[in-house]
FISE-765464 format. One line per field, with one value per residue: z, y, x of N, C-alpha, C, O, CB in turn. Coordinates in steps of 0.2 Angstrom, whole numbers, plus 2048, in hexadecimal, padded with zeros to 3 digits. Glycine has a CB too. Example, Ala and Ser with C-alpha at 12.3 -4.5 7.8 and 13.67 -1.06 7.14 Angstrom:
// FISE-765464
n_w = c(827;823) $
n_v = c(7E4;7F5) $
n_u = c(842;840) $
ca_w = c(827;824) $
ca_v = c(7EA;7FB) $
ca_u = c(83E;844) $
c_w = c(827;827) $
c_v = c(7F0;800) $
c_u = c(842;840) $
o_w = c(82A;828) $
o_v = c(7EF;806) $
o_u = c(847;843) $
cb_w = c(82D;81D) $
cb_v = c(7EA;7FD) $
cb_u = c(839;846) $
//
This chain:
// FISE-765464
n_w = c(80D;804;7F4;7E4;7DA;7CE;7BF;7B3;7B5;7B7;7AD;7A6;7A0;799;78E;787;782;77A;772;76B;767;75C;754;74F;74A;73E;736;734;72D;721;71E;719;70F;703;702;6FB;6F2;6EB;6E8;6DE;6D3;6D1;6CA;6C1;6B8;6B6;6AC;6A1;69E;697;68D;686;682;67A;671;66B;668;65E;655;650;64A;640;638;635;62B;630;634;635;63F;64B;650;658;663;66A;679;680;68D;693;69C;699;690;692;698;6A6;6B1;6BE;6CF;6D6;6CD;6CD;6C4;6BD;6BE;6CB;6D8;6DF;6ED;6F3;6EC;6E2;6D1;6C5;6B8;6B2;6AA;6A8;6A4;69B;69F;6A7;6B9;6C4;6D6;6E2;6EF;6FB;6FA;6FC;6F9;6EE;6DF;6D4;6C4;6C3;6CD;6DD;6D9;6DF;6D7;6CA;6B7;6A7;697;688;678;668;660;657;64E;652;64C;654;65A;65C;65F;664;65C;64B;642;638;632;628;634;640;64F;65D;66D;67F;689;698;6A7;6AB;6BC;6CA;6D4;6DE) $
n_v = c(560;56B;574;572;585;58A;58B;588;57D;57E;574;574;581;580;579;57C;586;582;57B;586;58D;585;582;590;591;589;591;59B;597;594;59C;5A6;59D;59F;5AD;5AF;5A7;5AE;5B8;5B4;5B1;5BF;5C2;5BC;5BB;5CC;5C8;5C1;5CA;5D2;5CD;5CA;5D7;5DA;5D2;5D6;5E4;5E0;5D7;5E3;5ED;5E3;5E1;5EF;5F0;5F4;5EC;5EE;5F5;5ED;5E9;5F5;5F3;5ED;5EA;5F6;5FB;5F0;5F3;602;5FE;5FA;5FC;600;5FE;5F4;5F6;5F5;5FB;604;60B;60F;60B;604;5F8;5F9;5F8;5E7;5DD;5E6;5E7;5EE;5F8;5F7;5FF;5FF;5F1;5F1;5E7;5E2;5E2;5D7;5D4;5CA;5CB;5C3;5B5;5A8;59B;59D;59B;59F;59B;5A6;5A9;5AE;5B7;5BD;5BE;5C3;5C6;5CB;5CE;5D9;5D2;5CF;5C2;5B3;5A6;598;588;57E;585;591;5A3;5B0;5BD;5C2;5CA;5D6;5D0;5C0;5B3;5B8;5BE;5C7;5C6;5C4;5BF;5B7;5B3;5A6;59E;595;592;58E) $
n_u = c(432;43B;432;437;43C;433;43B;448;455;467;46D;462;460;46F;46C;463;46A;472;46B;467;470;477;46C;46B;477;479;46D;474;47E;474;471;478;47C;471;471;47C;479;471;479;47E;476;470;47D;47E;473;475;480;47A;470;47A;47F;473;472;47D;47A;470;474;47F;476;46E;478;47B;46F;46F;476;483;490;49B;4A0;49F;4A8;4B0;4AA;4AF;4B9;4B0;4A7;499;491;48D;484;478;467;464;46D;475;471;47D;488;496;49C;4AA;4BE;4C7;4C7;4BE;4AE;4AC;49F;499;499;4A5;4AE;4BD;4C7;4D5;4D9;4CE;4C2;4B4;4AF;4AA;4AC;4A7;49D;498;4A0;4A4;4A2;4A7;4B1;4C1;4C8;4D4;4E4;4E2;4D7;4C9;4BF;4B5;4B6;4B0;4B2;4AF;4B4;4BC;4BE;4C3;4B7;4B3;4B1;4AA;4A2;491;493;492;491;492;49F;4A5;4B0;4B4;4AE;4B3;4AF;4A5;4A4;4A0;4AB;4AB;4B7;4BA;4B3;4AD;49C;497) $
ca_w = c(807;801;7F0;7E0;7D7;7C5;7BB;7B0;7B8;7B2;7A8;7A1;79C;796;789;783;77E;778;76B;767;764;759;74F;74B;744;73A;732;731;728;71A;71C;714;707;702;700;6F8;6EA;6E8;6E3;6D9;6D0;6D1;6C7;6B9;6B6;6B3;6A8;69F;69B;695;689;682;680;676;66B;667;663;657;64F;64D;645;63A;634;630;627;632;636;633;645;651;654;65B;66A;670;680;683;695;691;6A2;695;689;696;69A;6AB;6B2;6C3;6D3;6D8;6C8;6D0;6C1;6B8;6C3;6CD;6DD;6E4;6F1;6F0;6EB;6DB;6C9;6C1;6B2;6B4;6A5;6A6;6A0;697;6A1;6AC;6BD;6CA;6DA;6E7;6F7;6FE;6F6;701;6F4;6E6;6DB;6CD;6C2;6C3;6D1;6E1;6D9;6DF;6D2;6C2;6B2;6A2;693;681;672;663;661;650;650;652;648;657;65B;659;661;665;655;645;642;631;62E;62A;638;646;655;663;673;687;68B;69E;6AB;6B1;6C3;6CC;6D8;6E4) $
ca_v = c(560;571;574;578;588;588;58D;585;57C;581;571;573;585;580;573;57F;58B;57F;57B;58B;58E;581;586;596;590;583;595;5A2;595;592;5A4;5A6;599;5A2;5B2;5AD;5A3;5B6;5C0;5B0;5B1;5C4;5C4;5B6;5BF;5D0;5C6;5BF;5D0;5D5;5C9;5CC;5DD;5DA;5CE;5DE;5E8;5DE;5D9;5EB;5ED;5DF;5E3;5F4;5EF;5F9;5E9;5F0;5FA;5EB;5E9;5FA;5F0;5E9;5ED;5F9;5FA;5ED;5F6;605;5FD;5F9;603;5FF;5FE;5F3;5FA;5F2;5FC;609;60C;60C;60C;5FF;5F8;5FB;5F0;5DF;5DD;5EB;5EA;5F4;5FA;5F9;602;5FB;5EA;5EE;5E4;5E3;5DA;5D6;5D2;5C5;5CD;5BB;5B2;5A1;594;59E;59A;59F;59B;5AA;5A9;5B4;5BE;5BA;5C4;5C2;5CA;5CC;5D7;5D7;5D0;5CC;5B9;5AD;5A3;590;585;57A;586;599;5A7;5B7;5BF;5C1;5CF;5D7;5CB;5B9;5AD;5BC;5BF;5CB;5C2;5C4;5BC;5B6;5B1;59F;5A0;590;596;588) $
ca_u = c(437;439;430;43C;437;430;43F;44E;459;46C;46E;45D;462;473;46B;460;46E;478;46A;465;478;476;469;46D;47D;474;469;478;47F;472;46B;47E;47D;46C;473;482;476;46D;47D;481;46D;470;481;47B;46D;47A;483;477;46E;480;481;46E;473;482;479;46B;478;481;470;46C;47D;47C;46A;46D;47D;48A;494;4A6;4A0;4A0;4B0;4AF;4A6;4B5;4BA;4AC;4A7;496;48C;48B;47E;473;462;462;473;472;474;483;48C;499;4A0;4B1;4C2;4CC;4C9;4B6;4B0;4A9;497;498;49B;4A8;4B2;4C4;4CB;4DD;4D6;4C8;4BC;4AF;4B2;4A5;4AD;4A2;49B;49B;4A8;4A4;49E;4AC;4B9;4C2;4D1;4D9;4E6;4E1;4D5;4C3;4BC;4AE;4B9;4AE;4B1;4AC;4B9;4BB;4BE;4C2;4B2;4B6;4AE;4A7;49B;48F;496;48E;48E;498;4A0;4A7;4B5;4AE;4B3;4B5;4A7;4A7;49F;4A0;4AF;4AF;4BA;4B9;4B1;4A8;49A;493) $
c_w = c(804;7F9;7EC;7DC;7CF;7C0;7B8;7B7;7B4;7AD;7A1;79D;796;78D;785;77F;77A;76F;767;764;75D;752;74C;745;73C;733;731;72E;71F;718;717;70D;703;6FF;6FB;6EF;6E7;6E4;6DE;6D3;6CC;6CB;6C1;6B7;6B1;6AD;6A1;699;696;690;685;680;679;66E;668;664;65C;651;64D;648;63D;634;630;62C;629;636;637;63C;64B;653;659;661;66D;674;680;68B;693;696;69E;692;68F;699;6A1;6AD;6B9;6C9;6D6;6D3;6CC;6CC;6BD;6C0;6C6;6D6;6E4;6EA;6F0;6F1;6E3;6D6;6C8;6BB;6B4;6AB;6A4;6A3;69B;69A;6A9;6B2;6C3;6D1;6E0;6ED;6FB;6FA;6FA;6FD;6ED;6E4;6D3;6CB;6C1;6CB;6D5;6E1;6DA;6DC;6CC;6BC;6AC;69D;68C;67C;670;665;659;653;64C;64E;64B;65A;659;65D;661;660;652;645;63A;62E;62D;630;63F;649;65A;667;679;688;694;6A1;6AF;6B7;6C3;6D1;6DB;6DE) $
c_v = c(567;56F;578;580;585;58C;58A;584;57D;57B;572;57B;585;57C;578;586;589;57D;582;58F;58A;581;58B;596;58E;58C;598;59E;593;598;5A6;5A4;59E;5A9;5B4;5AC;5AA;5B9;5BB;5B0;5B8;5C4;5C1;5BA;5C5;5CF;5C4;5C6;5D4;5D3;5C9;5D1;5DF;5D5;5D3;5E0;5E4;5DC;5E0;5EC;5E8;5E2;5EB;5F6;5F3;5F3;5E8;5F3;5F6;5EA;5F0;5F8;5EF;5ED;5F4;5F5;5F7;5F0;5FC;605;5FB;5FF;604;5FF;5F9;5F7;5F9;5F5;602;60B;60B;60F;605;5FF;5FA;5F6;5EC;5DE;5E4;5E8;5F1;5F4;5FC;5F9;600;5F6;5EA;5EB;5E6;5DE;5DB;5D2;5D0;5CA;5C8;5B5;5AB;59B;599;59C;59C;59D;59D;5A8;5B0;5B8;5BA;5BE;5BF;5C6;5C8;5D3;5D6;5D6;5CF;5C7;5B5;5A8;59C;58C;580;580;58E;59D;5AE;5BA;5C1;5CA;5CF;5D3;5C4;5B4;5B1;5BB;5C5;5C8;5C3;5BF;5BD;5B2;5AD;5A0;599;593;592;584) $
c_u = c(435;436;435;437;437;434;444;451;460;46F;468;45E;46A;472;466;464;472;473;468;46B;478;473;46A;476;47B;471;46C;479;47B;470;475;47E;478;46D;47A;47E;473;472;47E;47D;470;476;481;477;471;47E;480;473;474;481;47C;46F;477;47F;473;46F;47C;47C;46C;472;47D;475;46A;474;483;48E;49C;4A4;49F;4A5;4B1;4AC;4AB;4B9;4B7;4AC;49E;48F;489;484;478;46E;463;468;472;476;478;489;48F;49E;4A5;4B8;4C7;4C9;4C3;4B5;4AC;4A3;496;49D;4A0;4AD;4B8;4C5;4D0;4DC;4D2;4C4;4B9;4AE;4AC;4AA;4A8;4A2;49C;49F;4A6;4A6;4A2;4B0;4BA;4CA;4D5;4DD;4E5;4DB;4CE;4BF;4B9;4B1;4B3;4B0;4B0;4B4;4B7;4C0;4BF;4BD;4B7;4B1;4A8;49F;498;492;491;48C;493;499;4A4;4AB;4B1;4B4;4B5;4AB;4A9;4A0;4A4;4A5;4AF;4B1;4B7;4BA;4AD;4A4;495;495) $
o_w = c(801;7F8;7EE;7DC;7CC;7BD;7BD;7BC;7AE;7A8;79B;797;791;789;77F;77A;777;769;761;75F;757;74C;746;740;737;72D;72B;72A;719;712;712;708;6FE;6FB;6F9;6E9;6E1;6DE;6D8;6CE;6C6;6C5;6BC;6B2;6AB;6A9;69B;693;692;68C;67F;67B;674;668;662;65E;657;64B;648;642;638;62E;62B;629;625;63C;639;63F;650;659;65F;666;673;673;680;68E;692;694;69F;690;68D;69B;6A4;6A8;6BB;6C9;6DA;6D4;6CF;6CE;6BB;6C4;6C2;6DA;6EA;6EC;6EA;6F6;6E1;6D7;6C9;6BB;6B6;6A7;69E;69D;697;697;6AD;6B2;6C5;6D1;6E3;6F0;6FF;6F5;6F8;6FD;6E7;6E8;6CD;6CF;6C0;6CF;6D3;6E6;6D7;6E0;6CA;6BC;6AC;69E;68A;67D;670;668;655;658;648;64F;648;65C;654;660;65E;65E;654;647;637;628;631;630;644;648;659;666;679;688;697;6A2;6B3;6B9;6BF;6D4;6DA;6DE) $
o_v = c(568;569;57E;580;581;590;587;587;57E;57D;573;57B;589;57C;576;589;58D;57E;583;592;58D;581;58B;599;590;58C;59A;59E;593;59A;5A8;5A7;5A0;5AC;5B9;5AD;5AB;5BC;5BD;5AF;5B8;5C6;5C3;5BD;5C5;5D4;5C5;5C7;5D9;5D6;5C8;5D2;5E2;5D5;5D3;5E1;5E6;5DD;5E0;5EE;5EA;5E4;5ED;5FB;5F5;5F5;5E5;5F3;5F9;5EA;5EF;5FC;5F0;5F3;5F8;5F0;5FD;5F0;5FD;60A;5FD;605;609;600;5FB;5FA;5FE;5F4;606;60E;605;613;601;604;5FB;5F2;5EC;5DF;5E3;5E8;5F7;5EF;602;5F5;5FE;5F6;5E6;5ED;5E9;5D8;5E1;5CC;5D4;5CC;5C9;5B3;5A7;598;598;59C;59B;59D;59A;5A6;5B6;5BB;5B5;5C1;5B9;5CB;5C2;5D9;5D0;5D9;5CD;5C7;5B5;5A6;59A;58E;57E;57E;592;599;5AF;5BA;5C2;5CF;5CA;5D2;5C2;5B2;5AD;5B9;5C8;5C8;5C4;5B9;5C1;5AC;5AE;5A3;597;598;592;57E) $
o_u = c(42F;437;437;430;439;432;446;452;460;472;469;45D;46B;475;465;462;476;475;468;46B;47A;476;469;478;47C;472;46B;475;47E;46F;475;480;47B;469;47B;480;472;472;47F;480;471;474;484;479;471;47F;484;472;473;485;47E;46C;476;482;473;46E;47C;47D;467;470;47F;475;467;475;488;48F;4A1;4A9;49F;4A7;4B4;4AE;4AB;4BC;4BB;4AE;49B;489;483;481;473;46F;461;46B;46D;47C;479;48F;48B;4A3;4A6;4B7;4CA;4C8;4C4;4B9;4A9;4A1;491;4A3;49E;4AF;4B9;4C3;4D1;4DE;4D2;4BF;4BB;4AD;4AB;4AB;4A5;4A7;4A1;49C;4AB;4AB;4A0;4B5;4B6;4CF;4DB;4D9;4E7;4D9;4CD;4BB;4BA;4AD;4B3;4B0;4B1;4B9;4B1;4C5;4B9;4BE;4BA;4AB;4A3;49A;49B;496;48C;486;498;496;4A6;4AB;4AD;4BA;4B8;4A6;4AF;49A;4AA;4A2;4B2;4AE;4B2;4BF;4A9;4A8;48F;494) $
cb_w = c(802;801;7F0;7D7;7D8;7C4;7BE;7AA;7BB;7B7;7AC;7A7;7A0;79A;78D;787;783;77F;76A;76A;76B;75D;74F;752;746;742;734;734;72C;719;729;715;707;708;706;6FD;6EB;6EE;6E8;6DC;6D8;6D8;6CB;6B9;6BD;6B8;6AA;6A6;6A1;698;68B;685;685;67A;66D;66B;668;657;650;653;648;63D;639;634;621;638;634;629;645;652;64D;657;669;66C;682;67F;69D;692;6AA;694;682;69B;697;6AB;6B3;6C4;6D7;6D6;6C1;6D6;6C3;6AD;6C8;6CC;6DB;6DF;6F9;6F3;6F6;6DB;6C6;6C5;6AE;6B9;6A6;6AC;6A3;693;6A1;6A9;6C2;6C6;6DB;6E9;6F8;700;6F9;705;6F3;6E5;6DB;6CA;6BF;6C1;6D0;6DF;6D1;6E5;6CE;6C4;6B1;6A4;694;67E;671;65D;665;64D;64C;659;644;65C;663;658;65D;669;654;63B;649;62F;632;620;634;643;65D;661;672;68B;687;6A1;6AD;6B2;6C4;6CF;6D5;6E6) $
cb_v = c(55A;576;575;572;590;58A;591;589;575;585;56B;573;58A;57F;56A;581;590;576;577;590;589;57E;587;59B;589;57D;597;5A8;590;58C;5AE;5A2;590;5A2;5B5;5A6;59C;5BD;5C5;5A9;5B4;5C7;5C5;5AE;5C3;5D0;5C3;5BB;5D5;5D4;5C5;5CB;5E0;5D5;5C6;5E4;5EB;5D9;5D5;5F1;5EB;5D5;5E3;5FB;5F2;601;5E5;5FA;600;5E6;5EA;5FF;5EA;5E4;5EE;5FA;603;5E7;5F9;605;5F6;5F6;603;5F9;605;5EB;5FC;5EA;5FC;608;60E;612;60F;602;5FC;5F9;5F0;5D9;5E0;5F3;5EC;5F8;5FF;5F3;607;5F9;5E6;5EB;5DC;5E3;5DA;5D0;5D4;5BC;5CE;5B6;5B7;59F;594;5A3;591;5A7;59B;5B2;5A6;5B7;5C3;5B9;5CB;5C5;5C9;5CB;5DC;5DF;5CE;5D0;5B5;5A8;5A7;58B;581;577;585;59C;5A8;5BB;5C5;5BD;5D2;5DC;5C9;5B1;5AC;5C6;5B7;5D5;5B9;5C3;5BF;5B8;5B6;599;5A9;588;59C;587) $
cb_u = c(436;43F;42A;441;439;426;442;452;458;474;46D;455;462;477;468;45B;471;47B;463;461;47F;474;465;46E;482;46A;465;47D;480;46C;467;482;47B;468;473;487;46F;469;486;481;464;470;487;477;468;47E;486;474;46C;486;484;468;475;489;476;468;47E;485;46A;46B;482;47C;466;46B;47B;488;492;4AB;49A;49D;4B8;4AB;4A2;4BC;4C2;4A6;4A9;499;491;48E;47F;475;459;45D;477;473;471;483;488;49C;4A1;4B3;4BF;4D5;4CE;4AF;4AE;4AA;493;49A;493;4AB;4AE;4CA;4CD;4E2;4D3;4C9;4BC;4A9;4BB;49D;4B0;4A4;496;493;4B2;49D;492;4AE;4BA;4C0;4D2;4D7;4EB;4E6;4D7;4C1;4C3;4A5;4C1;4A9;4BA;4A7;4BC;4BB;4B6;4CB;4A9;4B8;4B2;4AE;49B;488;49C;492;48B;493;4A3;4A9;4BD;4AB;4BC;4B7;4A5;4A9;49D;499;4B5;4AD;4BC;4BD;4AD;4AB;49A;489) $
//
């Protein structure tokens, strides 16, 4: 009886390619989700600092008594006051690619469009985009607002665009 050699047989290699097919789905898959939750981390954070900044600036206004000059805030481009700008920031314009921060002028705000978009949603129709931009707002009774500004009953705060993200 001949002796077999000592190598896979083509079952035994297809069943091994079939899992490692397998697995690797399984990992690009979460190595996805994983990277999706960073720009998701990454762009809260962004916003977040946007909105601590805005709240400096109007308590420096208010404290040094120049509160007629927040209104002057509204529709600035918010990326400005920051010391640090992130490296995703390309500016002002229209129409960058996906994964940066930028300043559309025509609106007034500031739009972050997703690099991985998978796990995204927003309310605007079509537009898979992140819009923020600074206003002034009549403060509601139900809750605080960002900060008062010279009229009583006014604010100016980070207004943004309903988006779900996972």
């Amino acid at each position: 009886m001949p002796r077999r050699g000592g190598g896979f047989s083509l079952l035994e290699l297809m069943i091994v390619v079939s899992l490692v097919g397998v697995l690797a789905t399984v990992l690009l898959d979460r190595l996805r989700y994983y990277e999706e939750a960073a720009e998701k981390a990454n762009v809260e954070y962004t916003i977040s600092a946007i909105k601590s900044v805005l709240r400096y600036k109007l308590a420096t206004l208010m404290l040094e008594g120049r509160m007629q000059e927040c209104a002057a805030l509204v529709g600035q481009n918010p990326m400005e006051w920051l010391d640090a700008k992130p490296e995703n920031y390309a500016g002002t314009g229209t129409n960058f690619p996906h994964g940066n921060w930028y300043f559309d002028n025509t609106n007034r705000a500031l739009v972050y469009a997703p690099r991985s978009s998978h796990y995204f949603q927003t309310d605007a129709q079509g537009a898979r985009q992140i819009r923020l931009r600074v206003a002034k707002v009549t403060q509601k009774a139900d809750g605080p607002s960002t900060g008062s500004c010279q009229e009583a009953g006014d604010s100016v705060e980070i207004q943004v665009q309903r988006y779900r993200w996972f």
